[in-house]
C-alpha positions as CSV (number, residue, x, y, z in Angstrom):
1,X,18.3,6.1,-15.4
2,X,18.4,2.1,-15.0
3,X,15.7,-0.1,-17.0
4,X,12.7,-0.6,-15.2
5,X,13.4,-3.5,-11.9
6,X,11.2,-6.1,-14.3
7,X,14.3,-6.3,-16.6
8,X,17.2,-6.9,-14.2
9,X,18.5,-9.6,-12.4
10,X,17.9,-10.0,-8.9
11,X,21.7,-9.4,-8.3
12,X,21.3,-6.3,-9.9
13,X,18.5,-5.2,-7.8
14,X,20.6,-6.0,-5.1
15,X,19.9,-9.4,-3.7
16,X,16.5,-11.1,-3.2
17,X,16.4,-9.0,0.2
18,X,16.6,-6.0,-1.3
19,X,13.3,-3.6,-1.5
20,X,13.2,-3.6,-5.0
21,X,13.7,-7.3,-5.4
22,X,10.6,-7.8,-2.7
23,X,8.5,-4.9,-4.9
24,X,8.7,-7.5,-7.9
25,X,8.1,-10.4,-6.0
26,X,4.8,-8.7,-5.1
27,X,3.9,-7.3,-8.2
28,X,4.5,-10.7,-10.0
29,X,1.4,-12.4,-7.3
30,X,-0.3,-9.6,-8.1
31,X,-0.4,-10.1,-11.7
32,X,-1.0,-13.9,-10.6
33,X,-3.9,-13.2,-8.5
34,X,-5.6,-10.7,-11.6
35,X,-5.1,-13.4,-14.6
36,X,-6.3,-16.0,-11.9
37,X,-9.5,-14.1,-11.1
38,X,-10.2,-13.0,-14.5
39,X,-10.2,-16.7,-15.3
40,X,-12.5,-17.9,-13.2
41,X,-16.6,-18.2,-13.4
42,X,-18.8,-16.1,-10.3
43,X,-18.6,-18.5,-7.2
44,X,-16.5,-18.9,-4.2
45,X,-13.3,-19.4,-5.7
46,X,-13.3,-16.0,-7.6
47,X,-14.6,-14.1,-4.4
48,X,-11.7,-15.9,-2.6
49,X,-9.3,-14.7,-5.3
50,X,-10.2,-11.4,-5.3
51,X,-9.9,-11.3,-1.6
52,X,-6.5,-12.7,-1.9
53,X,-5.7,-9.8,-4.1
54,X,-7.2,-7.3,-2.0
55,X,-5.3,-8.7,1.0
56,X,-1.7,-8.0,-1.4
57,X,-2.7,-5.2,-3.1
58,X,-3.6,-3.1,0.6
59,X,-0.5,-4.2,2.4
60,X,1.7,-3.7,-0.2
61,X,0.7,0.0,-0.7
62,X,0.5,0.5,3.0
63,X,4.3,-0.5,3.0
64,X,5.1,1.4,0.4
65,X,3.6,4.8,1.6
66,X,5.0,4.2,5.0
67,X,8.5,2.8,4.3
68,X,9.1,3.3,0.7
69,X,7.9,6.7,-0.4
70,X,9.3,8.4,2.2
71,X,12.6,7.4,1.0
72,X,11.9,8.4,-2.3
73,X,11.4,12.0,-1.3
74,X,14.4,12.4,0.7
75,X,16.8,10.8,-2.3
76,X,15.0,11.0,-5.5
77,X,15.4,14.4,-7.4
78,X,11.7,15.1,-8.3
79,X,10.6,12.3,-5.7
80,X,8.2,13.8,-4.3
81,X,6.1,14.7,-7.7
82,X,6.5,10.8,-8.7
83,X,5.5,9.7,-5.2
84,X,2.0,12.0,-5.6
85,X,1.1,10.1,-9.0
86,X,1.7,7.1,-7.1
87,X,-0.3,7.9,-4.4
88,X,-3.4,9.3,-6.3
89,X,-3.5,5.7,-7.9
90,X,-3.5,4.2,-4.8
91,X,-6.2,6.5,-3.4
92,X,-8.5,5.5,-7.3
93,X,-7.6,1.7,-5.7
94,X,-8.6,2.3,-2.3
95,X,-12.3,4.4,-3.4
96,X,-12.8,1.3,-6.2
97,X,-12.3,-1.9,-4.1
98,X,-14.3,0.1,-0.8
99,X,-17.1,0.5,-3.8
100,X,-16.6,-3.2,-4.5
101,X,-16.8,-5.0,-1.1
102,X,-19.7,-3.2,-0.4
103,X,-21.1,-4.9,-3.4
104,X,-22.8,-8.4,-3.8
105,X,-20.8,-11.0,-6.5
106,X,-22.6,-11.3,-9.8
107,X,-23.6,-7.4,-10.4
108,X,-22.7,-6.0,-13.7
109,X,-21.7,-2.9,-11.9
110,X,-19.4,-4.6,-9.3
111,X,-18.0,-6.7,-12.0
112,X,-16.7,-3.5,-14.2
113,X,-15.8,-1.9,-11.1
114,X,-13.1,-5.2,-10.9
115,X,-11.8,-4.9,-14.3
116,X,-11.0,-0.6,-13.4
117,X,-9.2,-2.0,-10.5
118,X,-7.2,-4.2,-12.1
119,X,-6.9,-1.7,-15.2
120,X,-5.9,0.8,-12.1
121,X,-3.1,-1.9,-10.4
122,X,-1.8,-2.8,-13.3
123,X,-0.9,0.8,-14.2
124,X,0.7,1.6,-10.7
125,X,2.5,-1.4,-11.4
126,X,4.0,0.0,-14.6
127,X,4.2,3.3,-13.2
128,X,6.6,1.9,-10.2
129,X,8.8,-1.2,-12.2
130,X,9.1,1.7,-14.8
131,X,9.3,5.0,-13.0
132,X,10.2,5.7,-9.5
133,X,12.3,2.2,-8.7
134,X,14.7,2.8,-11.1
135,X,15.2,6.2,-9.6
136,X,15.9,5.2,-6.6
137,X,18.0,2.1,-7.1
138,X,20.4,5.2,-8.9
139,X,20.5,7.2,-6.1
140,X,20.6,4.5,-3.2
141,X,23.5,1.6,-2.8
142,X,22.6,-1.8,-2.3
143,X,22.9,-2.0,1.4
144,X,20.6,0.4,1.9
145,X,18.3,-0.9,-0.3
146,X,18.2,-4.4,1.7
147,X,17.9,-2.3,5.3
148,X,14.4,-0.7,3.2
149,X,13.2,-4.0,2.3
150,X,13.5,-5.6,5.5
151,X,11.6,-2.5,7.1
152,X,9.1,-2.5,4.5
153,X,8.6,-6.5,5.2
154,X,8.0,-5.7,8.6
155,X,5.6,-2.8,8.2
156,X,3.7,-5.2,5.4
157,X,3.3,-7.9,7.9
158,X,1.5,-6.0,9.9
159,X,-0.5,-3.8,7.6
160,X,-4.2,-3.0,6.7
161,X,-5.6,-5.9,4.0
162,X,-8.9,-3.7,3.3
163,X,-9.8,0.1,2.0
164,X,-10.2,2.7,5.2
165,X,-11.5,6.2,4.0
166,X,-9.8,7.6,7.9
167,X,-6.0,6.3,6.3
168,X,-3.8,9.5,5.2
169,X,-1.6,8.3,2.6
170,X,1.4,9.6,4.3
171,X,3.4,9.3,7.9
172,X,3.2,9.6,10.3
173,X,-0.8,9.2,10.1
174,X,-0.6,6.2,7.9
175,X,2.0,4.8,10.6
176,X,-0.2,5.5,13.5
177,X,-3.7,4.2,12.3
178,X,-2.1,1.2,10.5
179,X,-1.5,-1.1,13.6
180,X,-4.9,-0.6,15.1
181,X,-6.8,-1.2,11.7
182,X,-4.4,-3.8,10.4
183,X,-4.7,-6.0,13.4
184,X,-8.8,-5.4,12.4
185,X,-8.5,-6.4,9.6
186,X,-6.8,-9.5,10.2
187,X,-9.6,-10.3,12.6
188,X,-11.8,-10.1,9.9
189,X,-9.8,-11.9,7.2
190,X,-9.8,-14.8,9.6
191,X,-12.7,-14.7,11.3
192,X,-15.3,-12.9,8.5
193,X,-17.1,-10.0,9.6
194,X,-19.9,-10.8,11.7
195,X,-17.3,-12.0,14.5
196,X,-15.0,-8.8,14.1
197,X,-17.7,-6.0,15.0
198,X,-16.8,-6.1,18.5
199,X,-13.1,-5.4,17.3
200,X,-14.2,-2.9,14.9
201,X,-16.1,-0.5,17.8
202,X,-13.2,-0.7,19.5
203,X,-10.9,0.0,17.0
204,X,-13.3,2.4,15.7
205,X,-13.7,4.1,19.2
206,X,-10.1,4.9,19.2
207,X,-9.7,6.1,16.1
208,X,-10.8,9.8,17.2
209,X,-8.4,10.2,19.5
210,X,-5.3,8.4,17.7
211,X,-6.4,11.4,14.7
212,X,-6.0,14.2,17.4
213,X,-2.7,12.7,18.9
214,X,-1.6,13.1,15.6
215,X,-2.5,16.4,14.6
216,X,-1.0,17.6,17.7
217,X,1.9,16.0,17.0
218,X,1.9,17.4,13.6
219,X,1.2,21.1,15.0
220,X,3.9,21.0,17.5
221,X,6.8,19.8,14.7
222,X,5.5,22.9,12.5
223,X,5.5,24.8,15.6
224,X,9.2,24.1,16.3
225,X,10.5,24.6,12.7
226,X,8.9,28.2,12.8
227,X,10.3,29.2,15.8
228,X,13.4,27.9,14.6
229,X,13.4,29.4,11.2
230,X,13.0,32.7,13.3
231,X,16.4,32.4,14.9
């Protein structure tokens, strides 16, 4: 196996297009963002940090369980027991920060709360840069690797910033309920959240029926591979 993607040269990773050179560029802001926070005294320019690294932190994971992963159990010997340790971190992060924003700044409790979080990201960081990128830069060629990154830009873009319990961490759920709740989100990054509630019940109203449509969906696939299997 390669050295972990924080060793190598961008050229090695296969160009700064490529989805491992875009996982660093992440990580690094992330690590940023953390020592930035960490920093800084209780006021409005820590809560603004930490919402920065929220913000990262959310779409980042939500491109990597929609794009990424996926790719790493189809080409990864063992992927999909790496891709599960992955994805139980992200699941700590996403129970932590919901624990957190529900939280008002200054409160012993919330504060240690932030420094398991960052503990927690720090760890999936290693885990990633160490583990499962190296894996798959030895069983993918470069090309492909830049056709991942520029779909895992796109799905980013577009992506949840915040924790949502209703999320599965894995498609096509996660691909479904993303656009509706990352366009929500959004509102409420920009707008705060008194002016999105009238986005969020109708996000929120949808949400029941997007979850059906996709256990159907998910039924019928089964459905077809046992009938096929029969034959």
């Amino acid at each position: 196996m390669r050295p972990s993607i924080e060793e190598q040269t961008v050229d090695r990773l296969g160009g700064p297009g490529s989805v491992l050179a875009r996982q660093r560029r992440d990580h690094a802001e992330m690590d940023r963002l953390m020592d930035r926070c960490q920093a800084l005294a209780d006021g409005e320019d820590r809560e603004r940090v930490l919402k920065e690294t929220v913000q990262l932190v959310f779409s980042h994971a939500f491109a990597e369980e929609t794009v990424l992963w996926p790719a790493v159990r189809r080409s990864v010997e063992g992927g999909h027991e790496l891709t599960s340790r992955v994805e139980e971190e992200h699941q700590q992060i996403n129970d932590l920060v919901a624990e957190i924003e529900r939280m008002g700044p200054g409160s012993p409790v919330r504060e240690e709360k932030v420094r398991r979080v960052f503990a927690l990201i720090r760890q999936d960081i290693r885990d990633e840069e160490d583990l499962v990128l190296p894996r798959l830069q030895d069983s993918l060629p470069a090309a492909q690797l830049r056709r991942l990154g520029a779909a895992w830009d796109t799905v980013r873009r577009s992506a949840p910033t915040h924790p949502h319990p209703v999320i599965p961490r894995r498609p096509p759920g996660n691909a479904v309920l993303g656009v509706p709740l990352g366009l929500y989100d959004r509102i409420r990054d920009a707008f705060g959240p008194s002016t999105s509630k009238a986005a969020a019940r109708k996000v929120l109203t949808g949400l029941t029926g997007i979850l059906t449509l996709v256990a159907a969906v998910g039924m019928r696939r089964k459905r077809r591979r046992t009938r096929r299997g029969r034959r």
